[in-house]
C-alpha positions as CSV (number, residue, x, y, z in Angstrom):
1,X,0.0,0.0,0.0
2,X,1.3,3.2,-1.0
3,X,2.3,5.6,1.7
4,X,2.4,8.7,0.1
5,X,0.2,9.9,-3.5
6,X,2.3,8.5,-6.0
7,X,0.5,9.8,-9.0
8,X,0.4,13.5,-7.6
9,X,4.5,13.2,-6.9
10,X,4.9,12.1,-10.6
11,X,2.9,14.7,-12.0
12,X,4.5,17.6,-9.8
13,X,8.2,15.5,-10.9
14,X,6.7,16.1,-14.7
15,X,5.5,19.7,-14.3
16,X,9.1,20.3,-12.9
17,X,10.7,18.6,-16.1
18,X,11.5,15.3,-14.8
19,X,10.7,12.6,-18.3
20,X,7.5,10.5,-16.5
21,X,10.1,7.2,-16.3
22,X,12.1,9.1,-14.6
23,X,9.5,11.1,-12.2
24,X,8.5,7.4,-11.8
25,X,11.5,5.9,-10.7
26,X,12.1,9.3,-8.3
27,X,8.8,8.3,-6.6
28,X,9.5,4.6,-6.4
29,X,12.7,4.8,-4.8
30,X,10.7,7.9,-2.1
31,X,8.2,5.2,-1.2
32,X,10.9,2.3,-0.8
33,X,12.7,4.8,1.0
34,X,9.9,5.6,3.1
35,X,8.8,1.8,3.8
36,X,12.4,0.6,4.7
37,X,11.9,3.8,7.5
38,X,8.6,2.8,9.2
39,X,9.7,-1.1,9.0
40,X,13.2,0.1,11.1
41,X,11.6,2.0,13.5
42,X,8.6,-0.8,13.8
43,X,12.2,-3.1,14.3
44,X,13.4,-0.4,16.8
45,X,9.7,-0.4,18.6
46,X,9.5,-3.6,19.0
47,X,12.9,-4.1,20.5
48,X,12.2,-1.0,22.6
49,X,8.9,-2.5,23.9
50,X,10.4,-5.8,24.2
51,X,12.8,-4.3,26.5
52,X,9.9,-2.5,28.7
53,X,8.3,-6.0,28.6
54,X,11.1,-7.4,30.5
55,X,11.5,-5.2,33.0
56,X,7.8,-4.7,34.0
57,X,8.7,-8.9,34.5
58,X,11.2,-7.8,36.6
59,X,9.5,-5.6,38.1
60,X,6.6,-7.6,38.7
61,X,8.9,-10.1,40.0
62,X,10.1,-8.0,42.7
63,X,7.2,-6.6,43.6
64,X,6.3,-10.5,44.2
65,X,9.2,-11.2,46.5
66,X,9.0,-7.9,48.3
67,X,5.1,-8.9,48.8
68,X,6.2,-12.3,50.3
69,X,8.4,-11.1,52.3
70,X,6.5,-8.9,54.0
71,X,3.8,-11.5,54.4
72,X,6.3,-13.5,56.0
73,X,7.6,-10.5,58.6
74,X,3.7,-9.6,59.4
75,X,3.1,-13.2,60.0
76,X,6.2,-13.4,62.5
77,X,5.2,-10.4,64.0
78,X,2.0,-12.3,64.9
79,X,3.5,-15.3,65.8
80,X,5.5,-13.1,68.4
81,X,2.6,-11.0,69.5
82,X,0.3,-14.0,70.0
83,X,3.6,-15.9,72.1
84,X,3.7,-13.0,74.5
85,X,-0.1,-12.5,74.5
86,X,-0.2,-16.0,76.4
87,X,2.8,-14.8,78.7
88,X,0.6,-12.0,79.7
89,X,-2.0,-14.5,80.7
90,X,0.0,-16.8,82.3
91,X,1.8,-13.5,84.7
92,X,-1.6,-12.9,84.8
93,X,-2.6,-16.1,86.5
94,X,0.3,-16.2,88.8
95,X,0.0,-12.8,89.9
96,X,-3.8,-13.5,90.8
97,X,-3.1,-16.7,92.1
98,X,-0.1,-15.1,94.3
99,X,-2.6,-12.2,95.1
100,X,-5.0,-15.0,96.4
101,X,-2.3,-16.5,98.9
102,X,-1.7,-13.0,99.9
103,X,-4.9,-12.6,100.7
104,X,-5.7,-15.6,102.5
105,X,-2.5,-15.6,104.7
106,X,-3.7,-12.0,105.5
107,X,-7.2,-13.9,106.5
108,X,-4.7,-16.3,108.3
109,X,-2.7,-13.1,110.1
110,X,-5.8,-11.4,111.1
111,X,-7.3,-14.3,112.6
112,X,-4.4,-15.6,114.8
113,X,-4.3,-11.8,116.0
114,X,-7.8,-11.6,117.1
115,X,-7.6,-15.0,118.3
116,X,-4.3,-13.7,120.6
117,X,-6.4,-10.7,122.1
């Protein structure tokens, strides 16, 4: 398919004295010319894109890692926070139980006292 008006070249080649094979041959070699352009930079496109392909895949890929990685840390962080949620309860326990035996030997105290008087 011709990229520019060939017949409109070779009659303004024609007009400016150019013999019509030779206005012919003019415009020929212009529209080779101008094909042999558009298919290098379509080669040059398509290596440039190809390029931008693989590094949104690398890209992607880190993103990935990065994303598991931090799944990983979030999930140790709860691993840890559940670990010292149970210490709390057990201090929790041992305090109240110790708290208990306080109170009772107070009982204990109080009673022996009164008992003395």
């Amino acid at each position: 398919m011709p990229i520019t008006d060939e017949l409109k070249s070779i009659n303004k080649l024609e007009a400016a004295g150019f013999t019509h094979d030779q206005a012919k041959a003019i415009v020929e070699v212009q529209e080779e010319s101008i094909q042999r352009g558009f298919e290098r930079m379509a080669e040059v496109l398509d290596r440039r894109f190809g390029e931008l392909d693989h590094r949104f895949a690398e890209f992607e890929h880190r993103m990935t890692e990065m994303e598991l990685r931090l799944r990983n840390e979030i999930q140790g962080v709860r691993i840890e926070m559940q670990a010292m949620k149970a210490e709390l309860i057990r201090e929790q326990r041992d305090l109240m139980l110790k708290f208990a035996a306080l109170v009772s030997l107070i009982a204990l105290v109080t009673g022996a006292v009164v008992k003395f008087l």
